[in-house]
py3Dmol code that shows the C-alpha trace and the ligand (Angstrom):
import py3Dmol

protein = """\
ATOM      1  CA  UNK A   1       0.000   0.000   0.000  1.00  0.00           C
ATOM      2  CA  UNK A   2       1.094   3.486  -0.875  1.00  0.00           C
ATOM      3  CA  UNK A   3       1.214   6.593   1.435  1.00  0.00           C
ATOM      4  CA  UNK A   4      -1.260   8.276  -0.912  1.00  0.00           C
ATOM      5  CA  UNK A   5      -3.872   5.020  -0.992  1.00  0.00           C
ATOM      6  CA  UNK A   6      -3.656   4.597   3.229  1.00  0.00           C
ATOM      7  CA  UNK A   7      -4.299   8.404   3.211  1.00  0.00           C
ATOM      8  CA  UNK A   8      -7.641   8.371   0.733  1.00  0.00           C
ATOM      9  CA  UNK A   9      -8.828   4.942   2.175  1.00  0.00           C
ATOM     10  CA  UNK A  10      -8.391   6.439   5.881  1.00  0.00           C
ATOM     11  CA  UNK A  11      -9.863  10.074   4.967  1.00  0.00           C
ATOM     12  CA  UNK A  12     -12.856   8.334   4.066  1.00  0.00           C
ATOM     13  CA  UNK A  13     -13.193   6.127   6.734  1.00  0.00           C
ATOM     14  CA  UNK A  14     -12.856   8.946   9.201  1.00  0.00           C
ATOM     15  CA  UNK A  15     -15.676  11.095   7.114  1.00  0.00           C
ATOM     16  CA  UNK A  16     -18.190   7.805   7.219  1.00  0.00           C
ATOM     17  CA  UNK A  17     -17.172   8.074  11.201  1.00  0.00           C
ATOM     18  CA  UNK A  18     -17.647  11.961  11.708  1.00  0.00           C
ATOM     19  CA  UNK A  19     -20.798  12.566   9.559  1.00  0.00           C
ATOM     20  CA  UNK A  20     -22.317   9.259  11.401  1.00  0.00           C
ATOM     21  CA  UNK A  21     -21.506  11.264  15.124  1.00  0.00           C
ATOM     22  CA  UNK A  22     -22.567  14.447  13.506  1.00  0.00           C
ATOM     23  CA  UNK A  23     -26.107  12.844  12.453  1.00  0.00           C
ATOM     24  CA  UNK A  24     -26.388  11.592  16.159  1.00  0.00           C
ATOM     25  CA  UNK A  25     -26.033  15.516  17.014  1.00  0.00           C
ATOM     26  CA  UNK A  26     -22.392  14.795  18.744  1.00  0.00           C
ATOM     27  CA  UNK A  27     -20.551  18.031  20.080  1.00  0.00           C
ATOM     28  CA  UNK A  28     -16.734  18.326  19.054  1.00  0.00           C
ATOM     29  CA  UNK A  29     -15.973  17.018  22.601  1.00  0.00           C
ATOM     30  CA  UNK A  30     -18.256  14.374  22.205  1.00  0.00           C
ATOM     31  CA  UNK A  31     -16.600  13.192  19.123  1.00  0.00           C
ATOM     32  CA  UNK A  32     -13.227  13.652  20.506  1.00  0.00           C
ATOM     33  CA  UNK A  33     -13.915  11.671  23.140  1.00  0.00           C
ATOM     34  CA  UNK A  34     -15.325   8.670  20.736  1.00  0.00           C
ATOM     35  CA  UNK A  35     -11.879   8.397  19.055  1.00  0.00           C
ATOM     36  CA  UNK A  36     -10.154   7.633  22.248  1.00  0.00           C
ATOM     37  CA  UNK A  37      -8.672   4.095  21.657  1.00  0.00           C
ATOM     38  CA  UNK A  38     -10.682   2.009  23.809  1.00  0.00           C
ATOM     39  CA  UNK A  39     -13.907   3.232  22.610  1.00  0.00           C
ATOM     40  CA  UNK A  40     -12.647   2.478  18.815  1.00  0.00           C
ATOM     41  CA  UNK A  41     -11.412  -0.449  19.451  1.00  0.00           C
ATOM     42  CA  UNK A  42     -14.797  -1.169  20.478  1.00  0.00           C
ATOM     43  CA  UNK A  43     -16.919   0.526  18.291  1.00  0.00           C
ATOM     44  CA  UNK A  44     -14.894   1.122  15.323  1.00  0.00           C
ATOM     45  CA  UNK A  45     -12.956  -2.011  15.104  1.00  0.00           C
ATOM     46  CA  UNK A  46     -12.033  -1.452  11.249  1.00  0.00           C
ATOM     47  CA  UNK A  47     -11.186   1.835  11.540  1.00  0.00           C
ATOM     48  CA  UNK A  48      -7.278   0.379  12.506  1.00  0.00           C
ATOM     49  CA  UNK A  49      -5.639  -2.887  11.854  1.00  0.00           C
ATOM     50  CA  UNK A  50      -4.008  -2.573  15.549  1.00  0.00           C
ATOM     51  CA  UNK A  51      -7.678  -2.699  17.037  1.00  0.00           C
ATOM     52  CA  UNK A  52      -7.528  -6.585  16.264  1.00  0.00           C
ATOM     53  CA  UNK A  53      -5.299  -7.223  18.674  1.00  0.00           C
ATOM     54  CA  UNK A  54      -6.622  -4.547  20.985  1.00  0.00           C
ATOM     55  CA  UNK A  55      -2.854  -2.632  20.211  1.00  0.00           C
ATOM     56  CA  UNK A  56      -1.764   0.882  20.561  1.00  0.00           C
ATOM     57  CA  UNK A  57       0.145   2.209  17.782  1.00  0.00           C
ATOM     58  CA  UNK A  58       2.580   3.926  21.038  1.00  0.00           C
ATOM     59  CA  UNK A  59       2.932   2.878  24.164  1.00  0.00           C
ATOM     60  CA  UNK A  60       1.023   5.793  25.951  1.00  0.00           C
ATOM     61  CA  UNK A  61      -1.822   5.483  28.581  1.00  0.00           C
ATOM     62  CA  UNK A  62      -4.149   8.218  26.768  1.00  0.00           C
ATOM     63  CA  UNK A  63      -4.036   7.949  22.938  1.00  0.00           C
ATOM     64  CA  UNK A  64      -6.596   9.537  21.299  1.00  0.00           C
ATOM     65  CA  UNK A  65      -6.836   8.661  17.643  1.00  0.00           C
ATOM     66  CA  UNK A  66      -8.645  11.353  15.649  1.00  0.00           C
ATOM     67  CA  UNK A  67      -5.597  12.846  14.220  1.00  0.00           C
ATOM     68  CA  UNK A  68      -3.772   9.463  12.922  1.00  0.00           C
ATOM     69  CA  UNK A  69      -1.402  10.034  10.812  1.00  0.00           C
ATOM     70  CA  UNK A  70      -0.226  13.297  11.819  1.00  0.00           C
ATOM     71  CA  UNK A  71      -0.741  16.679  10.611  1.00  0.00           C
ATOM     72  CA  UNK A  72       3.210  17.315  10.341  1.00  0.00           C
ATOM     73  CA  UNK A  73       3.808  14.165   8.772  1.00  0.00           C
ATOM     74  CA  UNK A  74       5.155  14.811   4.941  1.00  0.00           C
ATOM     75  CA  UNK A  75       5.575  12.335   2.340  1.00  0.00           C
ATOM     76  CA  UNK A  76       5.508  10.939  -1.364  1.00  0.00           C
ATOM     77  CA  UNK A  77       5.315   7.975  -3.047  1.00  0.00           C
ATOM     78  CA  UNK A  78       7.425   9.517  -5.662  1.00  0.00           C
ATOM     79  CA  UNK A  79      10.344  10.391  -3.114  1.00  0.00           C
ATOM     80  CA  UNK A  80      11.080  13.640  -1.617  1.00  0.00           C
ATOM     81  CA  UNK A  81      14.432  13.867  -2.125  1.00  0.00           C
ATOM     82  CA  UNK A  82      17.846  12.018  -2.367  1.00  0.00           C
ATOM     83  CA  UNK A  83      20.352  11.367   0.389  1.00  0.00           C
ATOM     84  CA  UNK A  84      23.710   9.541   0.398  1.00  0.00           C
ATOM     85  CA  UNK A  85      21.515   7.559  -2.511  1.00  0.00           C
ATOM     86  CA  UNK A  86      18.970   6.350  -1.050  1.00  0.00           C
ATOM     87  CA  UNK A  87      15.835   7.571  -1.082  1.00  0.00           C
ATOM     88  CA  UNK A  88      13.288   9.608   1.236  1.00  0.00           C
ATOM     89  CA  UNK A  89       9.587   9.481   1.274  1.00  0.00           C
ATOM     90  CA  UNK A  90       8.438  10.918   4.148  1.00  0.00           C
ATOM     91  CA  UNK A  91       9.343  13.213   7.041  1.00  0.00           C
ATOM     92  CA  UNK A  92       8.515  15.617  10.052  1.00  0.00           C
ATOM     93  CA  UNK A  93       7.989  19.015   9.247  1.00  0.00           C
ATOM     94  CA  UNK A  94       8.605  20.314  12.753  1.00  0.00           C
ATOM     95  CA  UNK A  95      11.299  17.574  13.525  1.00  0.00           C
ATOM     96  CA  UNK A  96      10.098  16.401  16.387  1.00  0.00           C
ATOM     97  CA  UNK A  97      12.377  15.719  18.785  1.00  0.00           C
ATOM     98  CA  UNK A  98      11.178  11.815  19.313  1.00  0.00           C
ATOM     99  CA  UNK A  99      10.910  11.337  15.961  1.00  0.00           C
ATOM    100  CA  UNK A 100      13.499   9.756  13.992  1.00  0.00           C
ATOM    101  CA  UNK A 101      14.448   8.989   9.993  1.00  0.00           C
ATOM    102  CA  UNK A 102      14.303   5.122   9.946  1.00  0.00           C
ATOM    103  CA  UNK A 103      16.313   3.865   6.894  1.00  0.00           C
ATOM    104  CA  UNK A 104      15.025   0.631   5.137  1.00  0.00           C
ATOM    105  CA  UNK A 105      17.334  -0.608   2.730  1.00  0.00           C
ATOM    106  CA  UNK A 106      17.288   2.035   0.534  1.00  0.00           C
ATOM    107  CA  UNK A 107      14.382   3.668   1.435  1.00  0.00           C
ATOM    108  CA  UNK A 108      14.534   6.503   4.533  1.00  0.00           C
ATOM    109  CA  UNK A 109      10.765   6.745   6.061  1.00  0.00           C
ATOM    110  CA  UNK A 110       9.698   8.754   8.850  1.00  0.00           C
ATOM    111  CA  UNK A 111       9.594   7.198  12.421  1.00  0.00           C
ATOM    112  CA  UNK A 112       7.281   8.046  14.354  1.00  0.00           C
ATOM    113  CA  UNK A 113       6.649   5.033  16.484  1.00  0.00           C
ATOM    114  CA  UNK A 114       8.315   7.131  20.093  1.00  0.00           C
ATOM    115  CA  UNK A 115       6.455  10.367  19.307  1.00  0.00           C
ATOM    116  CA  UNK A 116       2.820  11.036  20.806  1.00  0.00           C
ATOM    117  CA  UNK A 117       2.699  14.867  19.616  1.00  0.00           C
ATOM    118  CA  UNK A 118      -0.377  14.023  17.388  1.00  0.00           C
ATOM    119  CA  UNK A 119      -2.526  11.633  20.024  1.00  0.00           C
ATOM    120  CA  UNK A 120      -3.076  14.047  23.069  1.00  0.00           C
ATOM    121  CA  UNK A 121      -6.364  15.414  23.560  1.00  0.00           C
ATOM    122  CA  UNK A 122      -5.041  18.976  23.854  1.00  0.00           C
ATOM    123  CA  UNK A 123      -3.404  19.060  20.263  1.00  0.00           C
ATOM    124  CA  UNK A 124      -6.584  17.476  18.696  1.00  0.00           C
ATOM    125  CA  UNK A 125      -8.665  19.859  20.659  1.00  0.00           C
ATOM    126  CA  UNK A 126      -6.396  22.499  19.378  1.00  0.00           C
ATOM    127  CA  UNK A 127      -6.147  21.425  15.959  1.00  0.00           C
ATOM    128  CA  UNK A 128     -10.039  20.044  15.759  1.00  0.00           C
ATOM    129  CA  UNK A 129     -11.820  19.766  12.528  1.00  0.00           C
ATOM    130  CA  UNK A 130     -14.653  18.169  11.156  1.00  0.00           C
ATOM    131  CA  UNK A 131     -13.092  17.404   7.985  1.00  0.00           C
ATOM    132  CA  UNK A 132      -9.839  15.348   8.435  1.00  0.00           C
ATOM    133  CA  UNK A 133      -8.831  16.567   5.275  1.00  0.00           C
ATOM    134  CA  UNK A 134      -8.440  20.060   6.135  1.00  0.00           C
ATOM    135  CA  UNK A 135      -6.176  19.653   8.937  1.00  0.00           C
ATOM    136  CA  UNK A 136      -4.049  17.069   7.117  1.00  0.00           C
ATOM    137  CA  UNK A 137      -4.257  19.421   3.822  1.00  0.00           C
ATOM    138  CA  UNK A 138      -0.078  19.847   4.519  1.00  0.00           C
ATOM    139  CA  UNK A 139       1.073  16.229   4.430  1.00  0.00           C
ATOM    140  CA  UNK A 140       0.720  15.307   0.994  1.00  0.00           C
ATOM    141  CA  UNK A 141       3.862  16.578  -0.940  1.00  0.00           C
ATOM    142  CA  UNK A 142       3.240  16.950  -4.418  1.00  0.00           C
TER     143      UNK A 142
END
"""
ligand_1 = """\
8
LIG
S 7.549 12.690 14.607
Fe 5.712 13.225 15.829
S 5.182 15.301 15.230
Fe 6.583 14.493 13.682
S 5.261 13.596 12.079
Fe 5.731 11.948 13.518
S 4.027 11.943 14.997
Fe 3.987 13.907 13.917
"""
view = py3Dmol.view(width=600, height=400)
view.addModel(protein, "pdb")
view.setStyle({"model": 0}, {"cartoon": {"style": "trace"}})
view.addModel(ligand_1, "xyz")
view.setStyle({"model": 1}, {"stick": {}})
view.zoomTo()
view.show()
């Protein structure tokens, strides 16, 4: 799977989510407080693979899950640029300190697996909106 496929397939899935909570008259806190992961897990249990095996994608106590991926996360499928010849497709635009570049072979992806930045309820209080798309509208490099 591509960057740019997970990214369609999981914009939608979080649209079929929201305008389902919005129907149900849910307030923003409401809705917030549906994504948290053991209420997905429960309710929403293709939403993530991880739910399966009841998971967290970091190994954090409160993990709130409306803003997976992240809204600083960068990447293309196409590469973003070259370094000592390998190639990179994604990164962090405000290099976060507990995020790392993991190298594959000869591929460098973003690491985020030790960084929570995105999963706190503050920041996805802070950066709330309806449409998923909109607050992700920087993470798709052309
Ligand atoms: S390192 Fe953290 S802030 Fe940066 S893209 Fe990954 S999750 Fe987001």
């Amino acid at each position: 799977m591509t960057y740019k496929s997970w990214f369609d397939a999981h914009a939608k899935q979080h649209k079929e989510i929201v305008e389902k909570l919005v129907a149900c008259g849910k307030t923003k806190d409401e809705i917030i407080e549906y994504f948290v992961f053991e209420n997905m897990v429960k309710n929403e249990p293709d939403f993530c693979p991880l739910y399966a095996q009841n998971k967290k994608c970091h190994d954090t106590k409160h993990l709130n899950c409306y803003l997976c991926a992240c809204p600083y996360f960068r990447f293309s499928d196409a590469g973003v640029e070259k370094v000592d010849g390998k190639t990179k497709f994604s990164f962090c635009s405000i290099d976060a300190k507990k995020g790392k570049a993991g190298v594959y072979g000869d591929a460098i992806h973003q690491d985020c697996s030790a960084c929570t930045v995105p999963h706190a309820k503050s920041y996805v209080e802070k950066n709330f909106d309806l449409d998923w798309t909109k607050i992700m509208n920087k993470c798709v490099l052309k």
